[in-house]
DOKE-596316 format. One record per residue (C-alpha): x, z, y. Coordinates in steps of 0.5 Angstrom, whole numbers, padded with zeros to 4 digits, always signed. Layout:
XZY/...
END
This chain:
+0318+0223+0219/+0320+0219+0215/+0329+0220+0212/+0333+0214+0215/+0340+0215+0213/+0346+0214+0219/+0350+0209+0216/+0343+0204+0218/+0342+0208+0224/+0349+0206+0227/+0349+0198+0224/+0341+0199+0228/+0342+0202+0235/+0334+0201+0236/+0331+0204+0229/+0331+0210+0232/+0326+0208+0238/+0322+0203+0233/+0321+0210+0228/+0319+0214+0234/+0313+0208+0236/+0312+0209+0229/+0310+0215+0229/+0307+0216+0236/+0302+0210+0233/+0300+0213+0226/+0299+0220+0230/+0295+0217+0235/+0291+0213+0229/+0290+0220+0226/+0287+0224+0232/+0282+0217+0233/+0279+0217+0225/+0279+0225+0226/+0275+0224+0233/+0270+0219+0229/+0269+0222+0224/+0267+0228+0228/+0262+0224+0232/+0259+0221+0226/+0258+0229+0223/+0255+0230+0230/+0250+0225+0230/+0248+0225+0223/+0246+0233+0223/+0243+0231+0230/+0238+0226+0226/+0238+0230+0221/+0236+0236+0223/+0241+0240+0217/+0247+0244+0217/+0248+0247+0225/+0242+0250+0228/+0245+0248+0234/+0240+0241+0234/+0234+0246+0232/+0229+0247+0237/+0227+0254+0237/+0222+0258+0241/+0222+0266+0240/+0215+0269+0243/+0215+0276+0246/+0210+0280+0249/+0207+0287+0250/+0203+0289+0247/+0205+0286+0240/+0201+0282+0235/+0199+0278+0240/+0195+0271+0237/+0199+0265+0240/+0193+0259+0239/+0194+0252+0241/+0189+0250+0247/+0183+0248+0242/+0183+0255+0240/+0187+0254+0233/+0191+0260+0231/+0199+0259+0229/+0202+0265+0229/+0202+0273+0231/+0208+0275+0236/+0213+0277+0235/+0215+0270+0233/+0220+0264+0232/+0217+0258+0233/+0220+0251+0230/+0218+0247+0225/+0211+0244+0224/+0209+0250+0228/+0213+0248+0234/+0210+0242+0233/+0203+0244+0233/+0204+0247+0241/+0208+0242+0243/+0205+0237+0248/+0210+0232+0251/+0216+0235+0249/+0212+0242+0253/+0210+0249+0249/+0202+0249+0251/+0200+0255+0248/+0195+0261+0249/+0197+0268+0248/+0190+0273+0245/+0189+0281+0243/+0183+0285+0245/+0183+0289+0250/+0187+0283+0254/+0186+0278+0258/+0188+0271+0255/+0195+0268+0258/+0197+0260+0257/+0203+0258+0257/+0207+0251+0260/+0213+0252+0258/+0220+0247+0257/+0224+0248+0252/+0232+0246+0251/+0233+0249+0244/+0234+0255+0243/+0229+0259+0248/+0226+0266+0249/+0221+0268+0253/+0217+0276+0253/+0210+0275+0257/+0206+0282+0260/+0200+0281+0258/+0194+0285+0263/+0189+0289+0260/+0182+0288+0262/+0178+0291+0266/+0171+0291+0269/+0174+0287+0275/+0175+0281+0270/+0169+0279+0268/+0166+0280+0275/+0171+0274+0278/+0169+0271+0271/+0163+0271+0272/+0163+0269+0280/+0168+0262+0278/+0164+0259+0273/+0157+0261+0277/+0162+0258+0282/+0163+0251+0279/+0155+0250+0276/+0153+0252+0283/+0158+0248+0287/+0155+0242+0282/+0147+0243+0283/+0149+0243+0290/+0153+0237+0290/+0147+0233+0286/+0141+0236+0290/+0144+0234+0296/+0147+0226+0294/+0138+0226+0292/+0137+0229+0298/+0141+0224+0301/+0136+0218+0298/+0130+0221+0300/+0131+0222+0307/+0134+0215+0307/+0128+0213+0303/+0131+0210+0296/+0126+0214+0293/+0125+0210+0287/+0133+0211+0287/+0132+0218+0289/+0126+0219+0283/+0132+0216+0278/+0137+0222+0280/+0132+0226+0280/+0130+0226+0273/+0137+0225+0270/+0138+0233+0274/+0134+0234+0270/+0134+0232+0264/+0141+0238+0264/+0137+0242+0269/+0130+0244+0268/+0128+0250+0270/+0133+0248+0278/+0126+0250+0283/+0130+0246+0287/+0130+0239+0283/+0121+0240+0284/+0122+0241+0291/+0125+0235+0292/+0119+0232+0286/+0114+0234+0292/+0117+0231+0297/+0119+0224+0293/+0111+0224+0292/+0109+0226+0299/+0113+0220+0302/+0109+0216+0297/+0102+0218+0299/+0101+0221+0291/+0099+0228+0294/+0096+0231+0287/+0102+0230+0284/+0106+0233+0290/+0102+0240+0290/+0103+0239+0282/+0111+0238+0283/+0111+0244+0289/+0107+0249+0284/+0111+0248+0278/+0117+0250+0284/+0114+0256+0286/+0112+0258+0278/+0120+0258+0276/+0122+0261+0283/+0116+0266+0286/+0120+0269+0292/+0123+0262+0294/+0121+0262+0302/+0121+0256+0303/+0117+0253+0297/+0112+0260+0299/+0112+0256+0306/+0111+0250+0302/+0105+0253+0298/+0101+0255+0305/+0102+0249+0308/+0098+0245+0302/+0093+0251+0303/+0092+0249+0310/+0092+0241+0309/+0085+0239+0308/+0084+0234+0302/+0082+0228+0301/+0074+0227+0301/+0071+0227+0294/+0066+0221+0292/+0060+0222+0297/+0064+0224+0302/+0064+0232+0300/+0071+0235+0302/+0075+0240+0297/
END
């Protein structure tokens, strides 16, 4: 507040309510360039990243046990648990603005991890000890998935044998088998291509090829009597094999 003598306060009855305004305005004007000048710190920290830890983000991984690898998806190692992750190594795990990470120690099955991250988080994961059953249900969901894949394919050929595409089915064929070779199935269906063509040689060579990569398969077995029992043709001079 600022001195005004009385003698200038009586000659002017409206000076005091003038100095109160005054006031009033140079206080408001204070709070706003103080309010500024806060809002400015605030983004420039945030761009920054500097000074308040409150603009990092930053992820602690915990698990039991500890010493756990934390391995990005393509198997890369970044850091052993317990650990703080931000900077680059933050960086390395995050996929869309997600942590997506594997957790590995011996002795224990492998975890991903898909977690949101809002700045300062921590997350505590129990890992499952391995075990005889592990492997067992390992082992049966990737034979799984190359079964339910064999399967598929021999039926879409299968498909186009019956339909008689067989030059279509032939084209199929050889590419199955070009990543599968030692399928008895995929020489089955060989045999039967070549049957309905009439190249009865190259039938039973298809079908003995099946049964040498699968002997106890029934129905190449019953194929193989089959060809037995069926007469071949004639030889020059009319001489039947």
């Amino acid at each position: 507040m600022r001195r005004v003598c009385a003698k200038n306060i009586t000659n002017n009855p409206g000076l005091p309510d003038q100095i109160v305004e005054m006031d009033r305005a140079k206080d408001h004007s204070s709070v706003i360039n103080h309010a500024m000048a806060l809002v400015m710190a605030v983004v420039w920290l945030a761009v920054t990243g500097s000074g308040c830890a409150l603009f990092r983000t930053r992820v602690e991984l915990k698990t039991e046990p500890e010493g756990a690898e934390i391995l990005t998806l393509a198997g890369e190692k970044v850091a052993t648990t317990p650990a703080m992750l931000e900077g680059d190594a933050l960086k390395k795990l995050t996929i869309t603005g997600r942590l997506e990470c594997v957790l590995s120690a011996a002795g224990y099955e492998p975890k991903e991890l898909h977690l949101e991250t809002y700045g300062n988080d921590l997350h505590f994961t129990k890992l499952q000890k391995l075990d005889d059953g592990y492997f067992s249900k390992r082992v049966m969901r990737d034979f799984s998935q190359q079964a339910n894949e064999l399967s598929r394919k021999l039926l879409g050929i299968q498909g186009l044998v019956i339909t008689r595409r067989l030059d279509d089915a032939e084209k199929e064929l050889r590419t199955f088998q070009e990543r599968y070779p030692n399928v008895a199935a995929g020489y089955v269906l060989l045999s039967n291509i070549e049957r309905l063509r009439g190249n009865a040689e190259k039938a039973r060579a298809a079908i003995a090829r099946a049964q040498s990569l699968d002997p106890d398969d029934p129905v190449i077995n019953r194929m193989i009597a089959g060809e037995r029992k069926t007469p071949r043709p004639a030889a020059a001079g009319g001489i039947t094999r």
